[in-house]
C-alpha positions as CSV (number, residue, x, y, z in Angstrom):
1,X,-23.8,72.6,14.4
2,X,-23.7,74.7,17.4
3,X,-26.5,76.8,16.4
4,X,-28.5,73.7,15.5
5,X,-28.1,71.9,19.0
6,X,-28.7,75.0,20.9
7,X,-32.3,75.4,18.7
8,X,-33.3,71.9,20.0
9,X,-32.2,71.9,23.4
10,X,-35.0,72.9,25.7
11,X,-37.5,70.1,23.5
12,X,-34.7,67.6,22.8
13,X,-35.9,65.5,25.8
14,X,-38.9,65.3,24.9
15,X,-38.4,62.8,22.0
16,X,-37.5,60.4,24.5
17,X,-40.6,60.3,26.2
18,X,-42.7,59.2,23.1
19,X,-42.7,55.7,22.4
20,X,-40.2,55.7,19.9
21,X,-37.8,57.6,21.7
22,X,-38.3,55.6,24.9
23,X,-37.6,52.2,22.8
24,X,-34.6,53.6,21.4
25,X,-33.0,54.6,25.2
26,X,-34.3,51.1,26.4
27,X,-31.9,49.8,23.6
28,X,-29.2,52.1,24.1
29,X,-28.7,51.1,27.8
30,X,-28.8,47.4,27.2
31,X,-26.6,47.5,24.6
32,X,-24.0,50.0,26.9
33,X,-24.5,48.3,30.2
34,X,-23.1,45.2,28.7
35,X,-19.5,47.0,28.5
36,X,-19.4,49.6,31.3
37,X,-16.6,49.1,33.7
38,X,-17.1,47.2,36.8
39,X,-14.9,49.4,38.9
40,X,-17.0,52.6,40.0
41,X,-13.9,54.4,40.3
42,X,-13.4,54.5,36.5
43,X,-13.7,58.2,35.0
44,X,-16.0,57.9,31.7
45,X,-16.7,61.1,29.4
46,X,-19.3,61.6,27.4
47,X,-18.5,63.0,24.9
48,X,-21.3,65.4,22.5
49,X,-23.7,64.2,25.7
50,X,-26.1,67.0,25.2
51,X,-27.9,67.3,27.8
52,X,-26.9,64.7,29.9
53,X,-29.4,61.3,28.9
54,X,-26.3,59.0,29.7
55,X,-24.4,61.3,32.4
56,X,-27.1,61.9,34.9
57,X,-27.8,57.9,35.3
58,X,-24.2,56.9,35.2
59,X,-23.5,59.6,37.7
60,X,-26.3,58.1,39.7
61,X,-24.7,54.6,39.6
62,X,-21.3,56.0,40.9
63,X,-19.4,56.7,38.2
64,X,-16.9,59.9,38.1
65,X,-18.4,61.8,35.0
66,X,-17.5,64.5,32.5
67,X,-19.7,65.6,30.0
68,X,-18.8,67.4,27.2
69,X,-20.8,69.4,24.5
70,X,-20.2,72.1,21.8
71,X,-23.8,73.4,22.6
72,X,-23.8,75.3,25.5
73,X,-28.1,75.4,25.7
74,X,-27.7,71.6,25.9
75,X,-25.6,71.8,28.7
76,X,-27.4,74.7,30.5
77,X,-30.7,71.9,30.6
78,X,-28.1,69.3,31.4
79,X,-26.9,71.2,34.4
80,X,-30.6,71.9,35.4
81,X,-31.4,68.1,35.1
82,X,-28.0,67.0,37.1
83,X,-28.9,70.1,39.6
84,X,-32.9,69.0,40.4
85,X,-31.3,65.2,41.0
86,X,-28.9,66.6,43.3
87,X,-26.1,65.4,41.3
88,X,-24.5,68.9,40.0
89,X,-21.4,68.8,42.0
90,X,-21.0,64.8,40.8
91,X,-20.1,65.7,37.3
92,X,-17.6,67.7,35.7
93,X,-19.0,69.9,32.5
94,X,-17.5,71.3,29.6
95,X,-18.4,73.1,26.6
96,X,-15.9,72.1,23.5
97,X,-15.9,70.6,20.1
98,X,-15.4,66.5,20.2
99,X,-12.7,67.2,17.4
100,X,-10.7,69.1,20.1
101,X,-10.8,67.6,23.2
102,X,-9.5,69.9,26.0
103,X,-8.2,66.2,28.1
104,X,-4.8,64.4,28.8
105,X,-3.9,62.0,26.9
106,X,-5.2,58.4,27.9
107,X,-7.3,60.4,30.9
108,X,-10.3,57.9,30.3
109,X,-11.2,54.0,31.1
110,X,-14.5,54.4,29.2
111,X,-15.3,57.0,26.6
112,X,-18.5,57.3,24.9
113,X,-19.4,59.2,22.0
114,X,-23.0,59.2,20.3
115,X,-23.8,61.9,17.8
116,X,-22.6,60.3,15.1
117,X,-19.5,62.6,13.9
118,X,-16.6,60.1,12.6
119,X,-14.2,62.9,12.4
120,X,-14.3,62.7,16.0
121,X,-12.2,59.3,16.7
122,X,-9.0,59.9,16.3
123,X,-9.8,62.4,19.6
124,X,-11.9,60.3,21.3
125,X,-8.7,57.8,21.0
126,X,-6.3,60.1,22.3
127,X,-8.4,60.3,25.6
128,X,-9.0,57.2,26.4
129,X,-6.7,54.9,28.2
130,X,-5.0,51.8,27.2
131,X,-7.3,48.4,27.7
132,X,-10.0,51.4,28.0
133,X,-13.0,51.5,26.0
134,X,-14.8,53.4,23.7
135,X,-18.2,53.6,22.5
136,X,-19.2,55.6,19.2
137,X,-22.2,56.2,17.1
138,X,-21.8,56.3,13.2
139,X,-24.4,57.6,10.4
140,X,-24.8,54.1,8.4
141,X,-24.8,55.0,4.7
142,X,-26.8,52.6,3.4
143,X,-30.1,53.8,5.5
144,X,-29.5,57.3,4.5
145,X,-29.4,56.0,0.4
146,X,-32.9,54.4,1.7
147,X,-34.3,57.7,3.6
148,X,-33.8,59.8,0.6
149,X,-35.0,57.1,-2.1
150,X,-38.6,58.1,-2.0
151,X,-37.6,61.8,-2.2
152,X,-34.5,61.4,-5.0
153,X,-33.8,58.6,-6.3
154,X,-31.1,59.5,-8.8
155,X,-29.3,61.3,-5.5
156,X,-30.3,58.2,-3.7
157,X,-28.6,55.3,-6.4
158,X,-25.3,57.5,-6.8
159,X,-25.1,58.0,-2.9
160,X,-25.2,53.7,-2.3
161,X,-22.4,53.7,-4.5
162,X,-20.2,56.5,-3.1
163,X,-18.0,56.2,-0.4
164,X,-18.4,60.0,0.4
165,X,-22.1,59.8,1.1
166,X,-23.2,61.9,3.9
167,X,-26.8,62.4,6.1
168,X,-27.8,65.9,6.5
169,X,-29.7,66.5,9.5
170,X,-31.5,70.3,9.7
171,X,-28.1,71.8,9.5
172,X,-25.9,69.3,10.6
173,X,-23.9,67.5,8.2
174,X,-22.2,63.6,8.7
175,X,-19.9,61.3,7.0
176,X,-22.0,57.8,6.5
177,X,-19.8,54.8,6.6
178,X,-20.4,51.2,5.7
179,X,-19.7,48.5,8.4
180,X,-16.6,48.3,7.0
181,X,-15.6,51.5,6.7
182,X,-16.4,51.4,10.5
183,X,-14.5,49.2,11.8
184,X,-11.5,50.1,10.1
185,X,-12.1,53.8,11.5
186,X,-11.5,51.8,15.1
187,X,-8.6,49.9,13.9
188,X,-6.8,52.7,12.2
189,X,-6.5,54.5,15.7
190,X,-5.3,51.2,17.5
191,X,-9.0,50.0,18.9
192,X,-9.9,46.3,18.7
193,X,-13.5,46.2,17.5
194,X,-15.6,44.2,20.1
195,X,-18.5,44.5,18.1
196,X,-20.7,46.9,16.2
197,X,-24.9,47.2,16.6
198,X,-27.7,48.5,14.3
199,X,-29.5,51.3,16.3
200,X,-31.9,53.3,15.2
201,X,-34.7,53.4,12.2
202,X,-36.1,50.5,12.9
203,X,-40.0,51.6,13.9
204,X,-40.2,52.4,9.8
205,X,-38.8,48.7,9.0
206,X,-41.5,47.5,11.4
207,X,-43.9,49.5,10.4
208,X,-45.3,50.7,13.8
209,X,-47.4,53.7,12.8
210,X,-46.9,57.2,13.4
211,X,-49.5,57.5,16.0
212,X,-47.9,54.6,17.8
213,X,-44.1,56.2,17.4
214,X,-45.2,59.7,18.4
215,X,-47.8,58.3,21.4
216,X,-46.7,59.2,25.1
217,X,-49.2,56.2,26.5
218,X,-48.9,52.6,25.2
219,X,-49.2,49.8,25.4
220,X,-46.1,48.2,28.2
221,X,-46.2,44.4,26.6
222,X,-46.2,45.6,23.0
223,X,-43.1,48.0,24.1
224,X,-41.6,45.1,25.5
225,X,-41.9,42.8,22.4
226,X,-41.1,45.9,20.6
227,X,-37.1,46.2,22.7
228,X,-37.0,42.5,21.7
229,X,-37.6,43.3,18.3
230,X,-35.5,45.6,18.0
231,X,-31.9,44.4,20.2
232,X,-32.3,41.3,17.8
233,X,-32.2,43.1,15.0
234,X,-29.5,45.1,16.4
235,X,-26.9,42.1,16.3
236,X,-28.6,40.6,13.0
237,X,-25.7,40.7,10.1
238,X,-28.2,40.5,7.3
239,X,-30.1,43.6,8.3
240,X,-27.5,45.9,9.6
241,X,-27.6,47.8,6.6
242,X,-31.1,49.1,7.2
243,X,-30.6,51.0,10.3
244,X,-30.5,54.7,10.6
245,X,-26.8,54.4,12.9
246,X,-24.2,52.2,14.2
247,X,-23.1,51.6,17.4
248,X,-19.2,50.9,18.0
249,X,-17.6,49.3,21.4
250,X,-13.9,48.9,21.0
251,X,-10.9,48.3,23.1
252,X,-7.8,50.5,23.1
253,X,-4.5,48.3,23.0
């Protein structure tokens, strides 16, 4: 995993300034803004933050920040990016796996966790305080079943079925879960759900083509109807089961 992360890291920005990658970070914030804290004061880690897409803005806005990664060539651009906005000496870094979190016990009011690794929570819980809150990204494993269909079916039909199905991602592997099988990942380590979103995969169910996707130019009212597109699709219940990840906010009690 480390290895893989440290491969990507001086081009993993990148993706977010194509079109699809700058719908999918327009999503990502309106979904999050909706359940930062209100105080300013209130410490947040983000946890697996790479190099540093959600730090470096909430740092901006006045948050006390810690970002945490096991890839230490994701952090070294992260500390680049914090150090050209003059915000190096605003936020704390740390290299460690999100499975061992080197923190106090209920150190957090907000944690946030998005790179998908479910093994993760029970940590993620440990940190964060009580009436705190937590935001994490799962592998839904119903959109992997329908990744892989056109390349294996027979791998695809007995992975819809299994509750052990996993996403394999150029090295990294994850444990896909169900909505379900979310939600009671939350409630297991004492987190009231407050709800759950549909992120990612959604330029292949709209069919926006490659050229569009992969474009750094387009089109600003089609990438506005495109957002709208896609947050209502994030809250739809019938479709959920067709995006590439979930999206978690909880509450601890």
């Amino acid at each position: 995993m480390k290895n893989m992360w440290n491969h990507r890291a001086d081009k993993y920005d990148e993706w977010y300034q194509t079109f699809q990658g700058a719908v999918q970070n327009y999503v990502d914030w309106e979904l999050l803004k909706k359940y930062l804290p209100k105080n300013k004061k209130a410490k947040i880690l983000d946890a697996a933050g790479g190099t540093g897409r959600i730090s470096l803005p909430l740092a901006k806005m006045g948050y006390s920040l810690t970002l945490c990664d096991i890839s230490p060539g994701m952090l070294a651009v992260a500390k680049q990016k914090m150090l050209k906005e003059g915000m190096l000496d605003k936020v704390k870094i740390a290299q460690c796996d999100v499975r061992h979190l080197p923190f106090a016990d209920e150190c957090f009011d907000f944690v946030l966790c998005w790179d998908g690794m479910r093994e993760a929570i029970k940590e993620l819980g440990r940190v964060t305080k009580r009436r705190g809150r937590m935001s994490v990204f799962l592998v839904n494993k119903w959109a992997s079943s329908i990744d892989n269909f056109y390349k294996n079916p027979d791998d695809a039909l007995i992975s819809i079925n299994s509750p052990q199905s996993s996403w394999e991602d150029e090295g990294g592997k994850y444990r896909a879960v169900s909505i379900e099988e979310a939600a009671e990942l939350f409630v297991a380590e004492g987190i009231k759900v407050l709800d759950i979103y549909a992120v990612c995969g959604w330029m292949d169910v709209l069919r926006i083509p490659k050229e569009v996707r992969e474009s750094h130019n387009w089109d600003e009212t089609f990438f506005g109807q495109t957002t709208q597109m896609v947050l209502k699709l994030s809250e739809e219940p019938s479709v959920k089961g067709m995006s590439r990840h979930l999206v978690l906010y909880g509450e601890k009690l």
